[in-house]
TIMI-2910 file (N, C-alpha, C, CB; in pm, 1 decimal, decimal comma, always signed):
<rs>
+----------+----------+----------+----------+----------+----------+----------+----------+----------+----------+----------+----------+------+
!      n_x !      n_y !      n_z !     ca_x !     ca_y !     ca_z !      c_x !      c_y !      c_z !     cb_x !     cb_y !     cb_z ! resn !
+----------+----------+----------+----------+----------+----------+----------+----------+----------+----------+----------+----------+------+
!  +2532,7 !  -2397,6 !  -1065,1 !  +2519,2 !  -2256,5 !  -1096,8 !  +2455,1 !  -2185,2 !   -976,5 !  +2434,1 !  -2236,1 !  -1227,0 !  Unk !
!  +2537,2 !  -2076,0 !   -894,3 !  +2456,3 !  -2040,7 !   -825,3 !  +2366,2 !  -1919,2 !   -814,4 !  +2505,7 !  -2055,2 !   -753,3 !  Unk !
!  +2325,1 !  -1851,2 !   -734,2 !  +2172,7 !  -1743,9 !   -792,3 !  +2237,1 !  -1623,5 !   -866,6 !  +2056,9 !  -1660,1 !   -638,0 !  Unk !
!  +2376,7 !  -1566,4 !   -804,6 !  +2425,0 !  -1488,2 !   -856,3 !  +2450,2 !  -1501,2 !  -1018,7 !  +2516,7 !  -1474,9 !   -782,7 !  Unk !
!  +2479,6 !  -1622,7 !  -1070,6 !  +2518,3 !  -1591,3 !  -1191,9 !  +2406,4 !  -1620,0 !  -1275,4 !  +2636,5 !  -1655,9 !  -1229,7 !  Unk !
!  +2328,6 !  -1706,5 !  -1206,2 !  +2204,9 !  -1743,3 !  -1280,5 !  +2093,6 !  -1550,7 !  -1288,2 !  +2109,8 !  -1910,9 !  -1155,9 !  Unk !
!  +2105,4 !  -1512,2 !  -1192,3 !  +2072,1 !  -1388,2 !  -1238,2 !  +2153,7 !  -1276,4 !  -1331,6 !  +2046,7 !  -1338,3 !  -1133,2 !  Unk !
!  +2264,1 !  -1243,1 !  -1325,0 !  +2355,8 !  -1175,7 !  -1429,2 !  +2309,9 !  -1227,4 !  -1549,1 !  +2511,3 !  -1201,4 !  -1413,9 !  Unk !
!  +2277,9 !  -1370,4 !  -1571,9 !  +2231,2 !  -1399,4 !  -1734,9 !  +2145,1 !  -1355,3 !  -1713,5 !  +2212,9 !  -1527,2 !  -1812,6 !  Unk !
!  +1998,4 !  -1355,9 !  -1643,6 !  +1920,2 !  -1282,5 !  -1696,5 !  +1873,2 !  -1175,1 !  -1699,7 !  +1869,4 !  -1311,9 !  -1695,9 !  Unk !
!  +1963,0 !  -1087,0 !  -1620,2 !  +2009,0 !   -921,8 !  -1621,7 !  +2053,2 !   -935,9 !  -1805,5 !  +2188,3 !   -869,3 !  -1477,0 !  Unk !
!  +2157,2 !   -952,9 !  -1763,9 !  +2205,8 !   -930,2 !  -1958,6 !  +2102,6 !   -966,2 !  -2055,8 !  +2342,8 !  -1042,5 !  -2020,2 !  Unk !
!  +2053,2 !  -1083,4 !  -2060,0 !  +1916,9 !  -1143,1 !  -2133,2 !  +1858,7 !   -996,9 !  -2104,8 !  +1818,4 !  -1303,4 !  -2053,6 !  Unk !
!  +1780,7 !   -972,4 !  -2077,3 !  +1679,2 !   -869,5 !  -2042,6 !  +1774,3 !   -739,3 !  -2087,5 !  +1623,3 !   -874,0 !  -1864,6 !  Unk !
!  +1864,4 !   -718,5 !  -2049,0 !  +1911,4 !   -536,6 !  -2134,6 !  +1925,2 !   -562,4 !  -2264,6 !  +2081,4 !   -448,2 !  -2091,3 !  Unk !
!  +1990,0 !   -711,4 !  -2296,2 !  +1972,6 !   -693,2 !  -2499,6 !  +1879,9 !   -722,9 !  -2514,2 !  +2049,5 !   -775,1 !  -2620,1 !  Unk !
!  +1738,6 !   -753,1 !  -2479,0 !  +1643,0 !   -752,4 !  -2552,8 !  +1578,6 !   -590,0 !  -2553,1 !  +1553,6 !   -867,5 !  -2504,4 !  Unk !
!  +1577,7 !   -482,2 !  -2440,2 !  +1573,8 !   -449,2 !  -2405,3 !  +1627,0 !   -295,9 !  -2544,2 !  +1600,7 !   -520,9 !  -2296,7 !  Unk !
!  +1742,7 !   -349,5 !  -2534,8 !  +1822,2 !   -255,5 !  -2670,9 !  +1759,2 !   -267,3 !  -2797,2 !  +1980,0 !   -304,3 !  -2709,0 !  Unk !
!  +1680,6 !   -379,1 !  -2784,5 !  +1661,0 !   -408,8 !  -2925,1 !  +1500,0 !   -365,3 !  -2934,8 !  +1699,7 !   -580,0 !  -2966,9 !  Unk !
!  +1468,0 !   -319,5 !  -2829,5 !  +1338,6 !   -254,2 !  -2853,6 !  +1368,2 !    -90,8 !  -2905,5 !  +1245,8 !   -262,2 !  -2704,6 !  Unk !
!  +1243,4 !    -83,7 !  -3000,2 !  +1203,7 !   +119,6 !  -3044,0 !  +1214,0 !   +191,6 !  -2854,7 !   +933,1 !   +154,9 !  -3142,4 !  Unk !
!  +1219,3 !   +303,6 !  -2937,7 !  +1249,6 !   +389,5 !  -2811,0 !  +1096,9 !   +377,6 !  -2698,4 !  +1284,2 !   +577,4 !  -2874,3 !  Unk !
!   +990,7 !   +394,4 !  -2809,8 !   +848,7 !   +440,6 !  -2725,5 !   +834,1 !   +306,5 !  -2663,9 !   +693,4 !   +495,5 !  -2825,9 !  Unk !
!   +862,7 !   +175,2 !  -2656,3 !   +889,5 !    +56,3 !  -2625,4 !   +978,6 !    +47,7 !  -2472,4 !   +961,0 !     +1,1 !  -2750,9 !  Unk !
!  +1082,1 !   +146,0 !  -2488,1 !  +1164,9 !    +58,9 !  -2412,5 !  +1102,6 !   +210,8 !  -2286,2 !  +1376,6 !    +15,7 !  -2479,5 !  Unk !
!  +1048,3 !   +284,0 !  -2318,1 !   +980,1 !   +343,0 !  -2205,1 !   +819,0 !   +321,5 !  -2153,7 !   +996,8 !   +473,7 !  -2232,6 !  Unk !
!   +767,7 !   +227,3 !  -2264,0 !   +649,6 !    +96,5 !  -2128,5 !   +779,8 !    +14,3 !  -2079,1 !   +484,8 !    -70,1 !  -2234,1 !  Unk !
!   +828,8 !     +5,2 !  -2077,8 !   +930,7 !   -129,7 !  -2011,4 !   +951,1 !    -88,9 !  -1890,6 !  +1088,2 !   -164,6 !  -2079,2 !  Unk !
!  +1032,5 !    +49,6 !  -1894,0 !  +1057,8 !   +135,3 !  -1775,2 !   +926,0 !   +153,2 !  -1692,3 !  +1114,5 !   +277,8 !  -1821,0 !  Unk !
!   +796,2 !   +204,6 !  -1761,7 !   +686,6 !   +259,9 !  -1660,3 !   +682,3 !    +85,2 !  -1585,7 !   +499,3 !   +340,5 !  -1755,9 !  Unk !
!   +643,3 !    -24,8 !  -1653,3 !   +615,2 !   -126,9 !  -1641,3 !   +717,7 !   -208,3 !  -1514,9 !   +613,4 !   -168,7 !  -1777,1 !  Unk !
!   +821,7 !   -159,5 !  -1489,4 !   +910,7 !   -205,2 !  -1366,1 !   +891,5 !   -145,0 !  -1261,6 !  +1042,8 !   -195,7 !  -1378,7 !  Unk !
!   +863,9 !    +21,1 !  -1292,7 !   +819,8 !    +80,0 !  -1190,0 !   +647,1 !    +25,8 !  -1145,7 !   +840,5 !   +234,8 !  -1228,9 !  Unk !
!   +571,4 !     +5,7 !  -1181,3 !   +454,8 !    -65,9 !  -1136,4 !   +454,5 !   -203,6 !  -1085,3 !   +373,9 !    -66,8 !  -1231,9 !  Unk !
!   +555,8 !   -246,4 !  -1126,2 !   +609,5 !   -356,7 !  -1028,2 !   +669,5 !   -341,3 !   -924,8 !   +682,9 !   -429,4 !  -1071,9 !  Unk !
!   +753,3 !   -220,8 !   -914,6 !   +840,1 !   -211,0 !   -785,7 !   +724,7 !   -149,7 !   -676,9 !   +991,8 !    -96,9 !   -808,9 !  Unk !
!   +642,3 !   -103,5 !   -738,8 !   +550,2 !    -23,9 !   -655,9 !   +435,4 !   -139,3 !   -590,8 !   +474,0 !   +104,1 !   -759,2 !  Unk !
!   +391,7 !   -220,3 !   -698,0 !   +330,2 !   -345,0 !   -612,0 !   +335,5 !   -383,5 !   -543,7 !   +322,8 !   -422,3 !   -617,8 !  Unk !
!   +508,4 !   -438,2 !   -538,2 !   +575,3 !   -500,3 !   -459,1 !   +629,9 !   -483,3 !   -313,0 !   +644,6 !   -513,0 !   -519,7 !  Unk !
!   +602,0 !   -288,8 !   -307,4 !   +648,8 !   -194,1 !   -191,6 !   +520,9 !   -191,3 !   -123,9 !   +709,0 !    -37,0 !   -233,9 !  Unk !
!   +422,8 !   -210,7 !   -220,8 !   +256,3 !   -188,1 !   -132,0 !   +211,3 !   -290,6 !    -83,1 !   +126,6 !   -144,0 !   -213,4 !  Unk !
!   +250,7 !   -446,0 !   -136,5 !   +215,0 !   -604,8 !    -90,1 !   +294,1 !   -636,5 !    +33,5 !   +257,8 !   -724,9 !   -210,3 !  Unk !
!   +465,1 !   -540,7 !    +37,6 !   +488,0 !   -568,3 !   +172,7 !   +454,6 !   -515,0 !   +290,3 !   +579,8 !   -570,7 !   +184,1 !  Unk !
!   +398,9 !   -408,7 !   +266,3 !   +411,6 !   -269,0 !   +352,6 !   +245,8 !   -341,0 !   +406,4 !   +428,4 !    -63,4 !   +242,9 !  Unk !
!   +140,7 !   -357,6 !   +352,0 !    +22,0 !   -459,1 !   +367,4 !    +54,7 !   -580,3 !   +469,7 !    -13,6 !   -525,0 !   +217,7 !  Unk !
!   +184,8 !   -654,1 !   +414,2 !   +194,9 !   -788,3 !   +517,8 !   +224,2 !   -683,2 !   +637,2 !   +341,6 !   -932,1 !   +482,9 !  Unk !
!   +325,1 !   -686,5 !   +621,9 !   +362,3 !   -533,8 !   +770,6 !   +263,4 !   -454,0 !   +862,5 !   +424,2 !   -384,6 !   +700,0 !  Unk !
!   +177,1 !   -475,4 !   +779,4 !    +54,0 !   -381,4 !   +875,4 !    -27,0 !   -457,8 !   +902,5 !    -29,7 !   -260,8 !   +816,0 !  Unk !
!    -35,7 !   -573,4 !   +821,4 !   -189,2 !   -692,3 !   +892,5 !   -109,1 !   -733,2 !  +1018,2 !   -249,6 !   -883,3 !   +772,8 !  Unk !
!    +53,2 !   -757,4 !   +977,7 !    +80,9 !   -808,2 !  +1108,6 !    +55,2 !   -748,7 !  +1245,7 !   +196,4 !   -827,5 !  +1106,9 !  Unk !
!   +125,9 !   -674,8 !  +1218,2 !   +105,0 !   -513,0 !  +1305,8 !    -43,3 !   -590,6 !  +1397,4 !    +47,3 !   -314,8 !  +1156,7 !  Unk !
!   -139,6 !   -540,0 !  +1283,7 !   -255,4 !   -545,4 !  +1360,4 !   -355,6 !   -647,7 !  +1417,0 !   -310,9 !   -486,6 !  +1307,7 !  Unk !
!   -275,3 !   -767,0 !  +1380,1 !   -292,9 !   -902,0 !  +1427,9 !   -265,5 !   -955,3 !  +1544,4 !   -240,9 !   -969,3 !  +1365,1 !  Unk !
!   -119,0 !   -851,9 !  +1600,6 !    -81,3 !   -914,4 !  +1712,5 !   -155,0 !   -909,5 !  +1842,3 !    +30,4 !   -875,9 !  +1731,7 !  Unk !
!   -280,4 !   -793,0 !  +1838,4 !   -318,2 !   -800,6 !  +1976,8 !   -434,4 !   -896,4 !  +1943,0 !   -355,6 !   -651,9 !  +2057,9 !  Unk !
!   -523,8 !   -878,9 !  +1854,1 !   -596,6 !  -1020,2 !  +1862,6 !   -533,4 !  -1123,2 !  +1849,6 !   -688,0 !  -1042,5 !  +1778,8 !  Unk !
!   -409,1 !  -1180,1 !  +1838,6 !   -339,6 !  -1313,6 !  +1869,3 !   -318,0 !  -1320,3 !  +1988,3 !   -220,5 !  -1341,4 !  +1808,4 !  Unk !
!   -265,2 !  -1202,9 !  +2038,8 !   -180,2 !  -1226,9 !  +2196,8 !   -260,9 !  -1310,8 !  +2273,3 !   -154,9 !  -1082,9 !  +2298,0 !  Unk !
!   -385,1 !  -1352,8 !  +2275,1 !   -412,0 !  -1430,5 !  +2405,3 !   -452,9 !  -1568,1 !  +2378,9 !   -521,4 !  -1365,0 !  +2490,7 !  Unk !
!   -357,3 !  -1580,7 !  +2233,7 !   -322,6 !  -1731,5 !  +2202,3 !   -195,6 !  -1757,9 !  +2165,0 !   -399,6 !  -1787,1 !  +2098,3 !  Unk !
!   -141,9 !  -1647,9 !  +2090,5 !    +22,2 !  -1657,4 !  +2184,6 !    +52,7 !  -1671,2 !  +2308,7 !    +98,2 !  -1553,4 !  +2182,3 !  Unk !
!    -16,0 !  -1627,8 !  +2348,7 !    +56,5 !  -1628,2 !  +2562,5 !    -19,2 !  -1705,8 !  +2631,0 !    +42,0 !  -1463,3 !  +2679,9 !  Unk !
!    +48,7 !  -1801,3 !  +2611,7 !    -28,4 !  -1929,8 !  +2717,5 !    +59,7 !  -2006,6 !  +2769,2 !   -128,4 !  -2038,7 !  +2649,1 !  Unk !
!    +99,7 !  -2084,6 !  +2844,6 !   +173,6 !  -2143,9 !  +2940,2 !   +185,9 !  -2290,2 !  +2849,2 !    +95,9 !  -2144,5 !  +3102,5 !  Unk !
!   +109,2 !  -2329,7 !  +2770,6 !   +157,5 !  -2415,9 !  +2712,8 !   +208,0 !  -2414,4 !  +2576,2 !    +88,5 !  -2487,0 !  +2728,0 !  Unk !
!   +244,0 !  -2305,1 !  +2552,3 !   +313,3 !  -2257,5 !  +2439,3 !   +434,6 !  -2144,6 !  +2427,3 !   +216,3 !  -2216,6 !  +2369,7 !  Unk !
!   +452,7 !  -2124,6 !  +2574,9 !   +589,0 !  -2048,4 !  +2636,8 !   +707,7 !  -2125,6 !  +2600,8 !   +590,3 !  -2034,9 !  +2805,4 !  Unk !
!   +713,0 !  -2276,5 !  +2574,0 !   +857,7 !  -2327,8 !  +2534,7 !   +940,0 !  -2265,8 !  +2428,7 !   +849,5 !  -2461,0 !  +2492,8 !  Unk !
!   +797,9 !  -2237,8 !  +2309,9 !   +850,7 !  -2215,7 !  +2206,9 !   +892,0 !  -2071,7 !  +2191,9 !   +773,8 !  -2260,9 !  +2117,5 !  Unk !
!   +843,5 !  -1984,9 !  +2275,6 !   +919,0 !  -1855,5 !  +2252,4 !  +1056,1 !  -1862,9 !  +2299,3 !   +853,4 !  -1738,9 !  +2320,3 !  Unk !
!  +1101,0 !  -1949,8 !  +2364,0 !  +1242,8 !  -1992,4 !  +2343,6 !  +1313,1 !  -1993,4 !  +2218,2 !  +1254,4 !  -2111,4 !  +2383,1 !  Unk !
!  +1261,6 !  -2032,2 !  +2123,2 !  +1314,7 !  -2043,4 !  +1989,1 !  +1381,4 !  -1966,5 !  +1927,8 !  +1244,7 !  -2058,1 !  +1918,0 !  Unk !
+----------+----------+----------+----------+----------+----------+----------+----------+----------+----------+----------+----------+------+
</rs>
């Protein structure tokens, strides 16, 4: 089974349960994805910026002559 279909079941799983919730229900569901999507936009945007600001205190252990092979990679 590969990811694609293994997700479509649980796309479908998730909208009929989804239907089968009351209305005031199925709008925590909605706020509740959006607070996930928003987590999820702020946990990367975080890796993104530590990196960011990591690289100049790394650089002078990145750049060393005995570790130039690997920026070949």
């Amino acid at each position: 089974m590969n990811n694609t279909v293994i997700l479509n079941y649980f796309e479908q799983r998730l909208i009929e349960k989804i239907r089968d919730l009351p209305p005031g229900k199925v709008e925590e569901v909605a706020d509740f994805v959006d607070f996930l999507l928003r987590r999820s936009e702020h946990h990367q945007t975080m890796v993104r910026e530590s990196a960011t600001l990591s690289e100049k205190a790394f650089a002078k252990v990145w750049d060393n002559p005995d570790d130039a092979e690997y920026d070949q990679l």
